[in-house]
N, C-alpha and C positions, 0 to 999 in steps of 0.2 A: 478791385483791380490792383490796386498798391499791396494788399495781401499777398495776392497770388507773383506780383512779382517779385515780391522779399522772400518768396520761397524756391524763386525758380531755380538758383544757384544750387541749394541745397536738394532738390530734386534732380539737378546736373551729374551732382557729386555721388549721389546715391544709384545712379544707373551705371555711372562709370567704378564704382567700388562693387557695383554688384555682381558686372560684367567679371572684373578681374578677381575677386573673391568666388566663381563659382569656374574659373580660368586655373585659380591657383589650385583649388580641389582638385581638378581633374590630373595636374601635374602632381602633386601630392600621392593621391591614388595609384598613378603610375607609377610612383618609386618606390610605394610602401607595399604593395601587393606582389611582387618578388621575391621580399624579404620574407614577406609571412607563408609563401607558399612552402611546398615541399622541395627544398631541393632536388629533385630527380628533373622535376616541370622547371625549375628556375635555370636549370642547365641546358634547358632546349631552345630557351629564350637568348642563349651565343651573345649575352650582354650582360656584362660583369654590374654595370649601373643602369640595366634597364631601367627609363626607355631608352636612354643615351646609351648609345654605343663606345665604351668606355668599364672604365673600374674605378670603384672607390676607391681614394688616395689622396687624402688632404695631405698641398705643397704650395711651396712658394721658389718665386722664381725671380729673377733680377727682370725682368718683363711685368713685376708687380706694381713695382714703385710708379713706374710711368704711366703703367695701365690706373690706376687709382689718379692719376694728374692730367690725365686726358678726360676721364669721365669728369672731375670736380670743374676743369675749364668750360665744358661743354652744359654742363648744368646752369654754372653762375652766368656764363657770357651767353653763352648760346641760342635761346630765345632772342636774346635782344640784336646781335649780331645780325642773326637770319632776317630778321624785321627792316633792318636799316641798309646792307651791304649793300652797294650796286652789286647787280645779278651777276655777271661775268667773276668779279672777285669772293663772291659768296659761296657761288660752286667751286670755286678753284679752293677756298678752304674748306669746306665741309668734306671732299674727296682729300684731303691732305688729312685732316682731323681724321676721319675713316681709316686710312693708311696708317696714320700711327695707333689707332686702337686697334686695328688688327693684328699688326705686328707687336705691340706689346700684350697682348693673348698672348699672343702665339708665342712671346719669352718666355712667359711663366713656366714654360714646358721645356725651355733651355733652346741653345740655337739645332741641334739637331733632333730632339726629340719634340721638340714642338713646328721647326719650319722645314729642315732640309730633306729630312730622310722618310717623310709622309708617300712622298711619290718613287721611291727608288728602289721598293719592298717587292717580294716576290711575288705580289698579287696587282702590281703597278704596272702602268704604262712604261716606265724605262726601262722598266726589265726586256722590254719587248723591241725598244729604240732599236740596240746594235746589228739586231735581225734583219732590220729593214734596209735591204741596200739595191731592192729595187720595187720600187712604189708601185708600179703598173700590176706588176706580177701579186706583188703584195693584195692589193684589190680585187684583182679577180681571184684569187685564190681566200680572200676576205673568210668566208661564210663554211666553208670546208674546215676552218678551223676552231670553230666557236663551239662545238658539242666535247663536253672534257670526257677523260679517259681515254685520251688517244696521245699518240708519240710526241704532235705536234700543237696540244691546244692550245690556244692564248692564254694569257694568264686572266684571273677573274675579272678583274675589270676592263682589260681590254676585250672580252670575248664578251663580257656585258654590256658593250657601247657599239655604235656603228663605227665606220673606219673614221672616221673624221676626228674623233677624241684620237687617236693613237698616233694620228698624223700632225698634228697642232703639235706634238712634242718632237715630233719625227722632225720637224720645220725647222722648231728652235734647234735642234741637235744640229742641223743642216748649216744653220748662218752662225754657227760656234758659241750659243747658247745652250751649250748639253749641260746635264748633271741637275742635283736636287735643288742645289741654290736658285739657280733661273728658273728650274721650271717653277718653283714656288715663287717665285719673286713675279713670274706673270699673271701666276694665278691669281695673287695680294692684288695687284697692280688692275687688274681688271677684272676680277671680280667688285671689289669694291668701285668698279666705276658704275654700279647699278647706281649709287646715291645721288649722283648726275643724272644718270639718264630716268630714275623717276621722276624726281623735279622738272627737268629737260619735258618728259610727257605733260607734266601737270599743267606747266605752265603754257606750252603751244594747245592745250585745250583750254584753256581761256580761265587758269585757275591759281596766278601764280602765287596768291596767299596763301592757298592750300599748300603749295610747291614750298614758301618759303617756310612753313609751320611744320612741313613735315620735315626739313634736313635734318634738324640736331638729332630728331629719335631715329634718320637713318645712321647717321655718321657716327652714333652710337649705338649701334642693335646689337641684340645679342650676336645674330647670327658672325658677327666679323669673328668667335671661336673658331668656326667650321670656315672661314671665307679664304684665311691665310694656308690650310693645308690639306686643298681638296679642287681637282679639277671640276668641280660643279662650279666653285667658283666662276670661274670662266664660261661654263657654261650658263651662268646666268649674269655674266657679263654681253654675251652676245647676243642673246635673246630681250634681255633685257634693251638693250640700243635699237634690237629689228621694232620691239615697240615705241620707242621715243621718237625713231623715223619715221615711222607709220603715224606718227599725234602731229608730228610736223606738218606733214603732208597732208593732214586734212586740211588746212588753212594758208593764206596768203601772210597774214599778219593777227597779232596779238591781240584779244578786243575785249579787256576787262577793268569794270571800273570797283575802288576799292570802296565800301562803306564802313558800318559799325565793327563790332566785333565780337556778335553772338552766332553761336554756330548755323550752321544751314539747318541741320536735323532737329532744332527747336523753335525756328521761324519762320513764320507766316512766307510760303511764297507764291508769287506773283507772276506772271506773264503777260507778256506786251511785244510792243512791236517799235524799235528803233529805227529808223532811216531804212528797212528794208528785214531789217534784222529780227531774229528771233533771240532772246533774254530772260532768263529765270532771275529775278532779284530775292535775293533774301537779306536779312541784316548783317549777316557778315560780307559776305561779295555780291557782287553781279556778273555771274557767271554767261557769259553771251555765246552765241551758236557761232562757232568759226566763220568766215567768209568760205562758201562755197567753191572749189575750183582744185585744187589738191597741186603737187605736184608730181609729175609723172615719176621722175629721173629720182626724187628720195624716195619714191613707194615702190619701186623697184628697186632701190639700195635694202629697203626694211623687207623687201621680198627676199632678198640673197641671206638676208639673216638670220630670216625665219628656215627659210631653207637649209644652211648650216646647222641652226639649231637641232634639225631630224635627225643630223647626221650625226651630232655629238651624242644625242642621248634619245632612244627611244620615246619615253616618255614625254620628251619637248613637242609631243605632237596637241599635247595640251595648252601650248601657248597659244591655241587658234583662242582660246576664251578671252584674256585680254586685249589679241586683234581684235577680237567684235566691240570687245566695252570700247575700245578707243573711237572705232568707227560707229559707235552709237554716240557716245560722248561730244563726237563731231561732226553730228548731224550728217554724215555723207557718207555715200559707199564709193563715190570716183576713185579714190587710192586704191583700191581692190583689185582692180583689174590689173593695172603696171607691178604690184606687188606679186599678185599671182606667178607673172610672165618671174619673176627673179626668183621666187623659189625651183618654179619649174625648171629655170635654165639648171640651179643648183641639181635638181633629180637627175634633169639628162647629162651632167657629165657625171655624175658617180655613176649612172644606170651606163653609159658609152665605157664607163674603164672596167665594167666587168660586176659592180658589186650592187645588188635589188635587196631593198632595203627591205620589203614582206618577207624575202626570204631570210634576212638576217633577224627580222625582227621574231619569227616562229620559230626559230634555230634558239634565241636568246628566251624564251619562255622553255623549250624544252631542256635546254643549261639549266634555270631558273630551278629549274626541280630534282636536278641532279647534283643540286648539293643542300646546305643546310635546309635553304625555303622550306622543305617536307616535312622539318623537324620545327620551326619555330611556329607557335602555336596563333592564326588568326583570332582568337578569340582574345589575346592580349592583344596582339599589336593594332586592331583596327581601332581601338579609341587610346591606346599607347604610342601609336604615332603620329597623332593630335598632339599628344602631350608634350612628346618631344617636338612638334614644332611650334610650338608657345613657347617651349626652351629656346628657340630661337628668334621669337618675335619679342616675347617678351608680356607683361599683364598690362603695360601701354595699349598694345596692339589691342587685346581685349578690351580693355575700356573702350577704345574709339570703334568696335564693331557695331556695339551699340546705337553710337552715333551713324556708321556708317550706314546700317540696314535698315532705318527708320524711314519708314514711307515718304514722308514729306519730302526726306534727301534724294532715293531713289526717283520719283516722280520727278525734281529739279534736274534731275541724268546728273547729276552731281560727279566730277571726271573722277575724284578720289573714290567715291561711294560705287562706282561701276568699276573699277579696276580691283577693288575690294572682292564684289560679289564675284569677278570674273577669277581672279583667285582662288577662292571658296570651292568654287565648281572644278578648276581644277585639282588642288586637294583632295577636295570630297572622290571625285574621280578616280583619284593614283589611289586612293585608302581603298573604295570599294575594289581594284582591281586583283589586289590582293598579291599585288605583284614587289609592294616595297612595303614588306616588312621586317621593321628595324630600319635605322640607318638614316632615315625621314630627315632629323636635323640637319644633313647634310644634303642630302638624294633632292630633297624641294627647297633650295634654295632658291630657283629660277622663278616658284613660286611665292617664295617667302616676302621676296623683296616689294613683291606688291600689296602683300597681304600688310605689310609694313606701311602701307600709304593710309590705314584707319587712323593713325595719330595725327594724321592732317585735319582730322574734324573734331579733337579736342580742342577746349578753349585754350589763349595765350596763357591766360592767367594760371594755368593746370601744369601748366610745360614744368616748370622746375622738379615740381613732385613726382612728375610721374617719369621724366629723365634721370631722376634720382632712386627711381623706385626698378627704371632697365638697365640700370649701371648694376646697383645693388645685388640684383639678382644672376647679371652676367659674370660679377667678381666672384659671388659666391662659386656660382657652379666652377667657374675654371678652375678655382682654389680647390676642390672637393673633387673633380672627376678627372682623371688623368684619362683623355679621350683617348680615341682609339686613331680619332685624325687632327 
């Protein structure tokens, strides 16, 4: 027994370098199989650094220095911070920390070429802003303008999203926040507030060690490249919150007690029964079944979210995967129903001002094929846009799938390990659709930031290397790819 436990470590180490060693292949392969190809196929792939959307162009930028001094604070301090802060001022630095590594990204590329002028291009929502001087009309007339080669299309990404993304700019234009600056500056600003509202989920499902284990690899992910100069941001800022609402609402109060600190997924767990309660114990936490009862008035605020969410981006119809893991997670379905009633309110007034979102969303697959799509080849991008979203998570995130997908965890309903799988499945889903490819790093961000909750079931003791190992790899790429966003 003493054997077996003087090697457990080193069996630890080995599954999480095996995970990210066959993690980093695959990214590897995606960037060397362009080069080797023939140029004629390399040009159909519309990605100067496939898989990234981007061109080679090793640069440095006055957004270096800081960026390199955020990552080295977040390494040295930041396991141990996250471990001790009271909670309320933990989250208020970890979204602060987040904010400044994204905005220092996004220097490297200089103030206009990395923050301002992302959104203000001729295939951008602002192009479209000054048009709009009557909302209603705008709406019902929505979906008549989405098919291109006509006098009046939208430009590509507003005819790619439902009206709701074109309106959220339309809004700030409205209250005298127009132009590139603000609207990047809300994207920074709330895109990055997913780092709270993971944590936020983790911990109201009765997990808040996992919550505090994982901020430093959120407040450091790669993805804050893509977070500072792309309305997905946002859009996985909003969805991201209809979840953390929805983790609320399964519960009255918080019910976890903290023990050792070896992972769930390599210990023994247990089941019993507390004063009424249901309880998974493993040697890291004791993860406890929320108090049954929900409340109505927040699962209906996380319904108006989810609801939103459809309207900013097609795709967000896959965020039903981590409503479920949450509502497994929480042992209850009660939030379901109040939730429900809030999205649907959101249907019936888009559906009341004119614009049905099947018909938008048939309209947007038929676009979809009337430009590049036809020409970039599936047989790259469907394990190519994997790749590039590990350029987003990072070989952290790999390491901890490991951990996350292990039987023992899943059986525990482990809240990290089901927001994990529930991730997975959406990815795996948008890949097999065949609808995004290219562009992935940015396009699943909504998805990303959950898939980012694996590094919650890495051990403490691992934190430094492997925060040092998604810095590492975040400086490289930003220094080497002059992105396209």
């Amino acid at each position: 027994m003493e054997r077996e436990s003087a090697q457990q470590p080193r069996f630890r180490w080995r599954g999480e370098i095996t995970a990210a060693g066959i993690a980093a292949a695959l990214v590897a392969a995606a960037f060397i199989v362009p080069r080797i190809h023939s140029e004629q196929w390399r040009a159909t792939l519309y990605a100067g650094s496939a898989p990234i959307f981007g061109n080679w162009l090793p640069h440095i930028g006055w957004g270096t220095g800081p960026a390199v001094i955020v990552a080295c604070l977040v390494i040295v301090r930041g396991p141990d911070l996250a471990a001790r802060l009271p909670w309320r001022r933990l989250l208020v630095t970890a979204w602060l920390t987040a904010l400044a590594w994204a905005f220092a990204l996004a220097m490297v590329d200089g103030w206009r070429r990395g923050f301002t002028d992302h959104l203000t291009d001729g295939h951008e929502y602002l192009h479209e802003v000054p048009g709009i001087t009557d909302i209603p009309a705008a709406l019902r007339g929505f979906s008549d303008r989405i098919l291109d080669f006509q006098p009046d299309s939208w430009t590509t990404h507003v005819s790619g999203h439902p009206p709701a993304a074109l309106l959220f700019f339309v809004a700030l234009d409205r209250i005298g926040l127009g132009g590139g600056t603000w609207a990047a500056t809300a994207c920074l600003v709330i895109g990055t507030s997913t780092v709270v509202a993971v944590a936020v989920t983790l911990r109201a499902l009765g997990a808040e060690e996992r919550a505090r284990t994982v901020l430093p690899y959120l407040a450091l992910a790669p993805a804050a490249i893509w977070i500072a100069v792309s309305a997905d941001a946002m859009f996985a800022g909003v969805t991201a919150w209809a979840v953390a609402l929805l983790a609320i609402a399964t519960r009255h109060r918080a019910a976890r007690t903290p023990a050792g600190e070896i992972s769930a997924a390599e210990s023994a767990v247990s089941h019993h029964t507390v004063r009424g309660r249901s309880e998974f114990r493993t040697a890291e936490t004791v993860i406890t079944a929320p108090q049954r009862g929900g409340r109505p008035l927040i699962a209906a605020s996380a319904g108006v979210l989810f609801g939103l969410g459809i309207y900013l981006n097609y795709g967000l119809v896959l965020m039903a995967f981590p409503a479920v893991a949450v509502l497994i997670a929480g042992r209850t379905a009660r939030p379901l129903l109040p939730a429900a009633a809030g999205a649907a309110a959101v249907v019936a007034v888009f559906t009341a001002s004119g614009f049905w979102w099947f018909d938008g969303y048939h309209l947007v697959i038929e676009r979809y094929y009337q430009g590049i799509a036809t020409e970039r080849p599936y047989s790259y991008y469907w394990w190519g846009n994997l790749a590039a979203t590990l350029c987003a998570v990072g070989l952290a995130t790999a390491a901890g799938l490991a951990r996350a997908l292990a039987p023992r965890t899943l059986r525990a309903l482990d809240p990290a390990a089901l927001l994990v799988v529930a991730a997975l499945c959406a990815i795996i889903t948008a890949d097999i659709s065949g609808l995004s490819k290219a562009e992935t790093e940015r396009i699943w961000l909504p998805f990303d930031v959950w898939l980012l909750a694996a590094t919650a079931l890495l051990p403490r003791s691992h934190a430094r290397v492997w925060l040092a190992i998604q810095a590492a790899g975040t400086l490289t790429l930003v220094h080497l790819v002059l992105t396209n966003w």
